[in-house]
C-alpha positions in Angstrom: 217.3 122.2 243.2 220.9 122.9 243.4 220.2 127.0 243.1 217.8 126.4 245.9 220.5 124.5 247.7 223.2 127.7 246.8 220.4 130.3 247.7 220.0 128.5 251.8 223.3 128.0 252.2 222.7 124.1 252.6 226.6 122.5 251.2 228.5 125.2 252.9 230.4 125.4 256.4 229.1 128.9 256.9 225.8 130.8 255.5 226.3 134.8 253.9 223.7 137.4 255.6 221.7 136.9 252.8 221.6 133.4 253.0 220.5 133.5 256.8 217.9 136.3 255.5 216.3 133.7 252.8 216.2 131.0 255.7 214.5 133.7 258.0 211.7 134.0 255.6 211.1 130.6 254.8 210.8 129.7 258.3 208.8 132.6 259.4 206.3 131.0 256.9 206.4 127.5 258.2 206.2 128.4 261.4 203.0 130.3 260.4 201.6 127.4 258.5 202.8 125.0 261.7 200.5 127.2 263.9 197.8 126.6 261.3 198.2 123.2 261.3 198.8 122.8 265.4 195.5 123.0 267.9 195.0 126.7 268.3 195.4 125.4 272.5 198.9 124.8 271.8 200.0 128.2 272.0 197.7 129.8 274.7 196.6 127.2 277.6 199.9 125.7 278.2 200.4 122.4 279.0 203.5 120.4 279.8 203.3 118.7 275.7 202.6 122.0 274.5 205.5 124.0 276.4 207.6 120.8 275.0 206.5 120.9 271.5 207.1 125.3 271.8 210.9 124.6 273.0 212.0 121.7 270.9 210.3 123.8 267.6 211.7 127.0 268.5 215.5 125.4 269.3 215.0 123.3 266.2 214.2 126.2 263.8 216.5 128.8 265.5 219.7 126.5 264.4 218.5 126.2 261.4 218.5 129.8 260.8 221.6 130.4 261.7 223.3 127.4 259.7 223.8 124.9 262.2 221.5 122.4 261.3 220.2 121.5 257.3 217.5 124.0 256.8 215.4 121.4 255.0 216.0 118.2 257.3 215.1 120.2 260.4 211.9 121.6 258.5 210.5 118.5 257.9 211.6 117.1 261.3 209.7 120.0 262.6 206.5 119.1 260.8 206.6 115.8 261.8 206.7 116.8 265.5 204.0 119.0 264.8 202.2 116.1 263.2 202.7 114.2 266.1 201.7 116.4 268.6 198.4 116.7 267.0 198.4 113.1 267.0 198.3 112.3 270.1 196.5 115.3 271.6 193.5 114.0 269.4 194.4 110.7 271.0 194.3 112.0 274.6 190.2 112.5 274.8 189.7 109.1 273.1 192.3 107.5 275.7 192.1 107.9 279.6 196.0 105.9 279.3 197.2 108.8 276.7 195.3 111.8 278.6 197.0 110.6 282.1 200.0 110.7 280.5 200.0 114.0 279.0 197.8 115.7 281.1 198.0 114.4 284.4 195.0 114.4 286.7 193.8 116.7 288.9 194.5 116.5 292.8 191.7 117.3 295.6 193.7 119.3 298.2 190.5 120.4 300.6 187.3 118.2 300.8 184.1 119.1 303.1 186.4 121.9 304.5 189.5 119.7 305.0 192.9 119.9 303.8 194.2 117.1 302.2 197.4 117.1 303.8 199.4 114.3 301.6 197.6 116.7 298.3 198.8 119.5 299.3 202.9 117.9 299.9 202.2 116.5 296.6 201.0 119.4 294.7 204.1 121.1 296.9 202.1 123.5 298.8 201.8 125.1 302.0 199.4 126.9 304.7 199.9 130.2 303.1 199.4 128.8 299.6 195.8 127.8 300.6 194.9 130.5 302.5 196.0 132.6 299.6 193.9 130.2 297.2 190.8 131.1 300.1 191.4 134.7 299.7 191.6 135.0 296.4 188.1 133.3 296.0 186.1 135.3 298.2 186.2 132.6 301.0 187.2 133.5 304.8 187.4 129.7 306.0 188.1 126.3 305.0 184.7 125.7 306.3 183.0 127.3 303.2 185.5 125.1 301.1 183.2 122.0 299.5 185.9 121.5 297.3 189.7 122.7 295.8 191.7 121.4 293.4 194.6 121.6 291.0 193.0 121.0 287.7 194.7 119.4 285.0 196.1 122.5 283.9 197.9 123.7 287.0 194.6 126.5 287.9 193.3 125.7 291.3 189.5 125.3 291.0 187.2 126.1 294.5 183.7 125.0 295.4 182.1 127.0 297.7 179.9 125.4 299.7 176.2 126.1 299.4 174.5 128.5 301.9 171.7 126.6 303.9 
């Protein structure tokens, strides 16, 4: 263990090239082995505990590359986050409490062709927001609106109403 110890660079003030070079490797790998481990969702369909999770693992692993932080500590500080996070995000469809939290919910900002004025503060939109969101799904009018909201992950979802 202590040649490992020599070869990272853990018991000194400052890490050799080489030394940073080792630690490069070995993270590259267990960052590939965390994304095997972590929901493949984590790193496409962004939520607010997945762009959490991507920032404190990236900061995390970045100063242990470059010496400031105990290469081996932060590695299995990592993994336990990463063991966490899938924790609780197989927790979250089991739980309405743990899914509110870390999803949210979605908010209704037009129903039966009317803006939900309060919604649409909340969500911190305007006029030209939802006349963009009309645009860009075919629709001319709030009146052919049955239904838009921002779903649980921030994509606006519109139900046109039915033609009679």
């Amino acid at each position: 263990m202590e040649t490992f110890h020599y070869l990272i660079g853990q018991d000194t003030p400052h890490i050799a090239w080489w030394q940073m070079s080792l630690r490069a490797v070995i993270i590259f790998l267990y960052a590939i082995l965390l994304y095997r481990v972590a929901p493949r969702r984590s790193f496409s369909n962004l939520s607010a505990q997945d762009i959490v999770l991507t920032v404190i693992l990236g900061s995390s692993l970045s100063r242990s590359l470059t010496g400031n932080a105990p290469l081996l500590p932060t590695l299995a500080a990592t993994g336990l986050l990463v063991v966490l996070y899938v924790s609780v995000t197989a927790l979250a469809p089991r739980s309405k409490i743990v899914s509110r939290l870390l999803k949210g919910r979605p908010i209704t900002l037009v129903r039966s062709g009317e803006v939900d004025d309060e919604a649409v503060r909340k969500a911190r939109l305007g006029e030209n927001d939802i006349a963009e969101l009309l645009r860009l799904n075919g629709l001319r009018d709030l009146s052919e609106v049955e239904e838009a909201r921002i779903e649980r992950n921030g994509q606006i979802s519109v139900i046109p109403k039915r033609a009679t």
